[in-house]
C-alpha positions in Angstrom: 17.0 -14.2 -3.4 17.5 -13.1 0.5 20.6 -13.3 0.2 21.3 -11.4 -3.0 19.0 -8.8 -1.6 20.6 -7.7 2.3 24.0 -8.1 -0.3 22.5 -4.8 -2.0 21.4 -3.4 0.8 24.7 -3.6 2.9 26.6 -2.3 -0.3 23.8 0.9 -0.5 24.0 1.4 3.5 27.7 2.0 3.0 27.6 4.0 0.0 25.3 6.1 2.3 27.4 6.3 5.5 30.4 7.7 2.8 27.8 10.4 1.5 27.3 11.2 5.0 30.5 12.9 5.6 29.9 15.4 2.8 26.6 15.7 4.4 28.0 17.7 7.4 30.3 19.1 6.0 27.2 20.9 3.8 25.6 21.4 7.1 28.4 23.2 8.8 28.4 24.6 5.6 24.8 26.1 6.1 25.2 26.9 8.9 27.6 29.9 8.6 25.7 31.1 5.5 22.4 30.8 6.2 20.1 31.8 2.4 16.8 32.8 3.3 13.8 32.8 0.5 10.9 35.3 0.3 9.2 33.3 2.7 11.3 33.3 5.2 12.5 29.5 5.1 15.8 28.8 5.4 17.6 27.9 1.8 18.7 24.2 2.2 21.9 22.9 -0.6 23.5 20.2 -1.6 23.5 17.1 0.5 20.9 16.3 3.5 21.9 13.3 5.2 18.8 11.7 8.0 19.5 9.0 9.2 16.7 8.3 11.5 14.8 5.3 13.8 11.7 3.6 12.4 8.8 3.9 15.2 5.3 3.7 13.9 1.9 2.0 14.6 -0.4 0.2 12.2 -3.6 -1.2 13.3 -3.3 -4.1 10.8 0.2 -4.7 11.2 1.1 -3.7 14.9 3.7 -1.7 16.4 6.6 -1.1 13.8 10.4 -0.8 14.7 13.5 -0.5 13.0 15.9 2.0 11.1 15.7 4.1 8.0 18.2 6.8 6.1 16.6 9.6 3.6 19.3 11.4 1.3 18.4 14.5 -0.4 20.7 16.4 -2.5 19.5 19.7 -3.5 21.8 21.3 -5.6 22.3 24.8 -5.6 19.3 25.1 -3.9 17.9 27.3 -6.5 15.2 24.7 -6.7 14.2 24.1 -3.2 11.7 23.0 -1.4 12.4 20.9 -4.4 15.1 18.4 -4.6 17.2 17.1 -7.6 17.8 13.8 -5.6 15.9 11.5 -3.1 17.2 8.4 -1.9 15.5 6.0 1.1 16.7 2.7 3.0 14.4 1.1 5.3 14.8 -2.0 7.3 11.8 -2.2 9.7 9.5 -5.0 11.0 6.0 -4.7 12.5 4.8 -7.1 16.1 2.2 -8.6 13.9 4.9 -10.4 12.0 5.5 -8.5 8.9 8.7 -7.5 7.0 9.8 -4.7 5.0 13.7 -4.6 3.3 13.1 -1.7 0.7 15.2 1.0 -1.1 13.9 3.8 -3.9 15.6 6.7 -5.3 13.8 9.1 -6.9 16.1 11.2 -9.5 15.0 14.4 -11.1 18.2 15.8 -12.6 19.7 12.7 -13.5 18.5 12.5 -17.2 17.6 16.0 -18.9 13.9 16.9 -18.5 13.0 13.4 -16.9 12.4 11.7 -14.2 13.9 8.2 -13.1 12.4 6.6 -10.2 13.7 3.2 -8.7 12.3 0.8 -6.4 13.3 -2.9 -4.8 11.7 -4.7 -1.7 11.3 -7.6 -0.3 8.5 -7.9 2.3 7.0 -10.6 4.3 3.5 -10.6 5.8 2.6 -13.7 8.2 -1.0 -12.8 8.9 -1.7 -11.2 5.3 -5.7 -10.1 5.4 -7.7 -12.1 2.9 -11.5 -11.6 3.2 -12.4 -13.1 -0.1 -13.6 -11.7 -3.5 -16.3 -9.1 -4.7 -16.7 -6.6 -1.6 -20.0 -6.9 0.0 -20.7 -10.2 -2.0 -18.1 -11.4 0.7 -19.9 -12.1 3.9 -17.7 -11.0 6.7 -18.2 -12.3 10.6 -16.6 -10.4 13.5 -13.6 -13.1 15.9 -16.9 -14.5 17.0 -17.9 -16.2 13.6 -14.7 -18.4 13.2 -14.2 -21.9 12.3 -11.9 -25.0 13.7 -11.5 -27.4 12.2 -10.7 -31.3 13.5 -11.1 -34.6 12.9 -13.9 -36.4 14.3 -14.5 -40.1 13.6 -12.7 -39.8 10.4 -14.7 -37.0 9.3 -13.9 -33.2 9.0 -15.6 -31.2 11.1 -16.0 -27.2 11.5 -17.4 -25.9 13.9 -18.1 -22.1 15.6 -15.5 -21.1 18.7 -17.6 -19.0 20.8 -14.7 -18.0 23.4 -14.2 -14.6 23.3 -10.5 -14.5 23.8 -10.2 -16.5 20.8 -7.8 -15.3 18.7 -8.9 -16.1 14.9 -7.0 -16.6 11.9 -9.7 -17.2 9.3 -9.4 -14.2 7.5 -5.6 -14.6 7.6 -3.1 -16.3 5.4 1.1 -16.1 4.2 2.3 -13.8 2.1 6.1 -13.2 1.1 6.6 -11.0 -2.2 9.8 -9.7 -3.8 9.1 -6.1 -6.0 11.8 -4.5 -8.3 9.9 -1.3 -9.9 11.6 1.2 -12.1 9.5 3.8 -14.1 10.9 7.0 -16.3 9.2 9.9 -16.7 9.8 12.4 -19.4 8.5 15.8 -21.1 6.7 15.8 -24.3 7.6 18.6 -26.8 4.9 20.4 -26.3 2.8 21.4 -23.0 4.6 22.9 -20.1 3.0 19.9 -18.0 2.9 17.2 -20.3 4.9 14.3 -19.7 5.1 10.5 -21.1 5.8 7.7 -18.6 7.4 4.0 -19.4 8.2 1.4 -16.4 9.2 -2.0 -16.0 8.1 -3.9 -13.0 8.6 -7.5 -11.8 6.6 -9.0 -8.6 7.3 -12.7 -7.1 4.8 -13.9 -4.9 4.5 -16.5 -2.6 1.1 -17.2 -0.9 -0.6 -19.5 1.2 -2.0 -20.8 4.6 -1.6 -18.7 7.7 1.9 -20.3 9.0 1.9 -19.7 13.0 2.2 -22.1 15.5 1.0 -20.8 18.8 0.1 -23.6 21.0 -2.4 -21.4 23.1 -5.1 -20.5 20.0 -4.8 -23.6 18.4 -4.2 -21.9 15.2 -3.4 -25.5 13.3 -6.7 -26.8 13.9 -8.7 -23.6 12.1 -10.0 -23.6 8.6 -9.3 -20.4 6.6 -11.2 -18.5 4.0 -8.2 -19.0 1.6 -8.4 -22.8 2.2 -12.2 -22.9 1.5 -11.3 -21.0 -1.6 -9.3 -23.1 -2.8 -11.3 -26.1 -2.1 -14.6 -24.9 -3.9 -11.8 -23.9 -7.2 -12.3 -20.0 -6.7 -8.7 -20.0 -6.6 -7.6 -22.4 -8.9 -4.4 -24.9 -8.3 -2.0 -23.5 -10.5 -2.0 -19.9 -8.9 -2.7 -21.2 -5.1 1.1 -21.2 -4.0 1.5 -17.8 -5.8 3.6 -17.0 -8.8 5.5 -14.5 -11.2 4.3 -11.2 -12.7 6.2 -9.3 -15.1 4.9 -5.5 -16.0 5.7 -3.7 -19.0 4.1 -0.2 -18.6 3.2 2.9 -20.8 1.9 6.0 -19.6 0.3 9.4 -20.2 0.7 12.2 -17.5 -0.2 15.8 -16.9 1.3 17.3 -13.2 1.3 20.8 -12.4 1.9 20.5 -8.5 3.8 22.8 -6.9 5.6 20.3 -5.0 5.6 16.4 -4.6 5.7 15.7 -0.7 3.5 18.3 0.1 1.6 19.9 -3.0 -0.4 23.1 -2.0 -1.8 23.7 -6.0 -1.8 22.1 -8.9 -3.1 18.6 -10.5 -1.6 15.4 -11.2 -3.5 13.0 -13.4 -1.8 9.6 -15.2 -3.4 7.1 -17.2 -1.5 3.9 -17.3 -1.6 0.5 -19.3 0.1 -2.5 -18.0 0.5 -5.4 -20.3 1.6 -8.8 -17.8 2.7 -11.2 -20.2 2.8 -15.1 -18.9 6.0 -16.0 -20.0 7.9 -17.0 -17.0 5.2 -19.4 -15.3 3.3 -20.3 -18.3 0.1 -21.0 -16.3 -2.0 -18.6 -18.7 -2.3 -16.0 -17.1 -1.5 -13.1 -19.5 -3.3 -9.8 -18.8 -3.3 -6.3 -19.6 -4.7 -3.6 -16.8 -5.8 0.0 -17.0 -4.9 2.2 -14.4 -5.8 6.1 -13.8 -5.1 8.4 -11.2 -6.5 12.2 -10.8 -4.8 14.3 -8.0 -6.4 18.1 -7.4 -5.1 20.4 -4.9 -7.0 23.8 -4.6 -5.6 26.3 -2.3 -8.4 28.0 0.1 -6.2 30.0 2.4 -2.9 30.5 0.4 -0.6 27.5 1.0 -2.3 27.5 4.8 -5.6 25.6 3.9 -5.9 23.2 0.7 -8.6 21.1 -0.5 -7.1 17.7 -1.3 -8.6 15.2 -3.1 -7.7 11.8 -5.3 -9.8 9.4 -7.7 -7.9 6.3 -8.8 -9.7 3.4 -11.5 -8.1 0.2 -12.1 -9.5 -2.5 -14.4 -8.8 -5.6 -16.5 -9.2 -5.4 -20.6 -7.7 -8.4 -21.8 -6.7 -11.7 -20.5 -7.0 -13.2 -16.8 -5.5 -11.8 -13.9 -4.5 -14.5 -10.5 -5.9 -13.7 -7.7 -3.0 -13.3 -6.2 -2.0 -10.1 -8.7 -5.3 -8.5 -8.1 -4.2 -6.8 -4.6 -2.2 -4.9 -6.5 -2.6 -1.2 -7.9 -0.3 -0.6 -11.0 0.7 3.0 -10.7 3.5 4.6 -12.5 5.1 5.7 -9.2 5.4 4.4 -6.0 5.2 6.1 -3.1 4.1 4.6 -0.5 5.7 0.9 1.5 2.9 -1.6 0.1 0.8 -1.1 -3.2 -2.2 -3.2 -2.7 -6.1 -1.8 -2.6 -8.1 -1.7 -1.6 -8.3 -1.1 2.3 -6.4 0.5 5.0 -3.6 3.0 5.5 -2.7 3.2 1.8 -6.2 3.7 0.4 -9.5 3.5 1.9 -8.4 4.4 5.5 -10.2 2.6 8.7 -12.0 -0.2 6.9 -10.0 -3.7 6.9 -7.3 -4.1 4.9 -7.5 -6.0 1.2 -11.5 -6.3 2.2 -12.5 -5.1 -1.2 -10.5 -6.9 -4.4 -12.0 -7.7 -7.7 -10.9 -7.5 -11.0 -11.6 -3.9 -11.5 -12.0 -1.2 -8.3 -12.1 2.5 -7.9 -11.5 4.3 -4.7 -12.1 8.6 -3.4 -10.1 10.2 -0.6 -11.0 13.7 0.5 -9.3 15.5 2.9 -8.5 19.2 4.1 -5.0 20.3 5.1 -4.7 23.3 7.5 -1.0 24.3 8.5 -1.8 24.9 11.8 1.9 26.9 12.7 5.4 26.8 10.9 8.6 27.6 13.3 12.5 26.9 12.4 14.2 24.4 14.9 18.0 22.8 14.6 18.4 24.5 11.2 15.6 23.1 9.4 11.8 24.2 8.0 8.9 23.0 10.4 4.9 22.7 9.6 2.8 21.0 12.0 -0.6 20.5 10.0 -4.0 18.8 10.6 -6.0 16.4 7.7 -9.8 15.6 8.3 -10.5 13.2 5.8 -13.1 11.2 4.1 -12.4 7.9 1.9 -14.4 5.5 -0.1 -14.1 2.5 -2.8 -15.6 0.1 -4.3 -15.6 -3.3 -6.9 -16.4 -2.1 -10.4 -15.5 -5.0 -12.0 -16.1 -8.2 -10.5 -13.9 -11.7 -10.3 -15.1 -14.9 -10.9 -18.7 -13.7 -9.5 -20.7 -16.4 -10.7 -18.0 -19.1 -9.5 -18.5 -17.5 -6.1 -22.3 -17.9 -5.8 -22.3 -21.3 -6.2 -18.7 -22.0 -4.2 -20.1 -22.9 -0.8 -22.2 -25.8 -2.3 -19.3 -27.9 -3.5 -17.8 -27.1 -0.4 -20.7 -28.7 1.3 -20.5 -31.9 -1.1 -16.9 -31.9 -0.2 -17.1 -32.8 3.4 -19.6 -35.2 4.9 -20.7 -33.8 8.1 -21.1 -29.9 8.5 -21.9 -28.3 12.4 -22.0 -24.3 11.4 -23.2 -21.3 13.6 -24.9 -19.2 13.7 -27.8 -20.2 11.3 -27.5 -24.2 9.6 -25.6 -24.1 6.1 -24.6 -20.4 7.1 -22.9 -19.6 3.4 -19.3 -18.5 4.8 -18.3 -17.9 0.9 -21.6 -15.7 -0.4 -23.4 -13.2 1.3 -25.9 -12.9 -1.7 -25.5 -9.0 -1.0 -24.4 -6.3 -4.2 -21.6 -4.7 -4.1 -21.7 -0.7 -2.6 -20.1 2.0 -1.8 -17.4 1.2 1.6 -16.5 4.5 3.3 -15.0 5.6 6.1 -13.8 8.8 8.1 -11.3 10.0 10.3 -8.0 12.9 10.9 -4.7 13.1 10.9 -1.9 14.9 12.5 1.0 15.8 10.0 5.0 17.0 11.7 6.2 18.5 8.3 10.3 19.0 7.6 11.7 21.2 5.0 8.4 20.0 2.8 10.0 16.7 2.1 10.3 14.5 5.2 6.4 13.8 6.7 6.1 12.3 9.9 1.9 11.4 10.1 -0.4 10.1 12.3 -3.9 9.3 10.9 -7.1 7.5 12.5 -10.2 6.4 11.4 -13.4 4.4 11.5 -15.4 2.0 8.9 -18.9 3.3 8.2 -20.6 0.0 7.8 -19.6 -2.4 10.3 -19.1 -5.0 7.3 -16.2 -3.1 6.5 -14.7 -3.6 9.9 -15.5 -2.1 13.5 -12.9 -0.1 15.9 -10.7 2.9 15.3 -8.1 2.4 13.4 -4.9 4.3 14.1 -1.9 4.7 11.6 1.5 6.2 11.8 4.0 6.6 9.5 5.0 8.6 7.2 4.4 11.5 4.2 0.6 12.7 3.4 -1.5 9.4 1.6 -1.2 11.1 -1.9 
């Protein structure tokens, strides 16, 4: 599948080096006939070629490197800021040992009146965050709380590491997962802003224990929380090692945004069912989702100031969903790298990422957008903009609740001898706690080109240290929604 995959990508990279040339010679183009609109921004047509270096920093993930290439065509430029045309490669890794090989296109012109967006990745994560099921119902311990685990006359032993340079991998696993999206959007009869959505998606994932060898933290001899789970049968056998999931996708949609990348007015909502029939692994795991999605942007100082905000649902109503599918929020579109929830840069910023999954979850983010100054540099449309923000989510349906109170106690009839700090028979599994609001706060700092390519940096904190303690800094790119 590797192989088959940088095949497609080295074909698209080329395709894109040809489109290049006409690219310039659009530019040079431009540049002798400079179009101005009523705002003062500079007209761009046609083709807009960037090929540009991937730097960024994610607290999760680390520090990221590698290279992407955006392609816009614009037409005629009758429709700009908007384009008829997006296409993105990126190859990038992060220091923490994660992967990304992804290309989307995002077509607007290429079917009357529709839509047609396309997406294929393949993506690695060695130290994929797993913090267990149910939110606060998950009892979480800072690097101090940590088990090894060794052998000690014949018997299993865990045991509390109280080093503080110790480096733990408890709340860590593996996690390699292929994604091939592609979703079509198009206009009802009636309603100006009415649309009707179909997609297709297919996910292959392959999970399991935290797969470093690092002879300095020991990180063979510690337990993990996804190996207790799967001792005590939270996660069961067959969907341990990970599996198939095949989407079929129908959708309702109402968007009235004056722009996609950075929307000053208007609304966006879409309601979305997902059926996920079992018919590749055959493990019984057929299941049906409901996902919705409500985006509101309300101008306060003309296009200068805007009041941001999102609300997005998702719950099961029918069948069983693995565990391994719950990390994952079944949108229509997608628009950001990764698509699970809920936690970090792509959802609830600054609390720790995947720390609240369940079967069902809902999740807020509020945030102001000020356009601090706008200038013109090297023939392109500049914005430099701030985003105070607030975010919060929570579990709204649980998963395999009951199984989880009662977990820890097979674990204990599992192993013979048990040496646990702090507190005897401290319950690692069950906190005993319900399930709340997790929130957090922070700002961002947006670098805005031509209203389509978004170069942010974001920071913030977790409210409740349960969620996760430190600042967490993000940079990247494009607003979160």
């Amino acid at each position: 599948m590797k192989k088959r995959l940088l095949s497609l990508l080295s074909i698209l990279m080329i395709t894109f080096a040809l489109q290049a040339q006409d690219s310039i010679q659009n530019a040079d183009k431009n540049k002798k006939e400079k179009i101005y609109n009523e705002k003062g921004e500079l007209i761009k047509k046609g083709w807009n070629f960037g090929p540009l270096p991937v730097v960024g920093f994610n607290s999760d993930l680390g520090f990221q490197y590698g290279a992407c290439v955006d392609i816009f065509n614009f037409g005629d430029g009758s429709r700009y800021p908007k384009f008829d045309y997006k296409m993105n490669l990126e190859v990038s890794a992060y220091t923490k040992g994660s992967l990304n090989l992804r290309f989307y296109g995002d077509y607007y012109n290429l079917l009357p009146n529709s839509r047609l967006f396309v997406d294929a990745g393949y993506f690695t994560d060695k130290r994929f965050e797993f913090y267990g099921f149910n939110g606060f119902a998950s009892p979480y311990y800072n690097n101090l709380y940590v088990l090894n685990q060794s052998m000690a006359d014949g018997q299993q032993v865990l045991s509390e590491n109280f080093d503080r340079n110790f480096n733990s991998v408890f709340y860590r696993m593996d996690r390699k997962q292929f994604r091939f999206n592609s979703s079509l959007r198009s206009k009802f009869g009636f309603g100006e802003h009415l649309y009707y959505g179909v997609g297709l998606s297919y996910f292959n994932y392959n999970m399991g224990r935290i797969n470093i060898h690092n002879e300095e933290y020991l990180y063979d001899e510690q337990m993990t929380l996804y190996e207790l789970y799967r001792e005590s049968g939270l996660i069961r056998e067959n969907e341990a090692d990970g599996g198939n999931v095949t989407q079929l996708k129908l959708a309702f949609i109402y968007d009235s945004k004056n722009h996609d990348s950075d929307p000053t007015k208007g609304a966006y909502f879409e309601a979305t069912v997902t059926a996920a029939p079992d018919f590749i692994d055959r493990e019984g795991y057929s299941h049906a989702t409901f996902n919705a999605v409500w985006q509101q942007y309300i101008p306060i100082v003309k296009e200068n100031l805007t009041f941001a905000y999102r609300v997005v649902t998702q719950n099961v109503i029918a069948g069983e969903i693995p565990y391994y599918a719950m990390f994952n929020s079944n949108m229509l579109f997608y628009k950001k790298m990764s698509t699970d929830a809920i936690g970090g840069a792509n959802s609830v910023r600054g609390i720790n990422r995947n720390r609240v999954i369940g079967a069902g979850y809902a999740w807020l983010n509020a945030e102001l957008r000020w356009k601090v100054t706008h200038f013109q540099f090297i023939n392109q449309n500049w914005n430099i903009a701030l985003n105070p923000f607030f975010d919060a989510g929570m579990v709204t349906q649980s998963y395999r609740l009951e199984e989880q109170e009662s977990a820890w106690g097979k674990i204990q009839e599992e192993y013979d001898y048990w040496e646990i700090h702090p507190g005897e028979g401290e319950n690692l599994i069950y906190s005993g706690e319900k399930e709340g609001l997790h929130t957090s706060a922070g700002c961002g700092l947006k670098l805005i080109m031509n209203k389509n390519f978004i170069i942010s940096a974001e920071a913030a904190k977790a409210l409740d240290k349960r969620d996760g303690e430190g600042l967490r800094v993000y940079i990247g790119f494009n607003y979160l929604f």
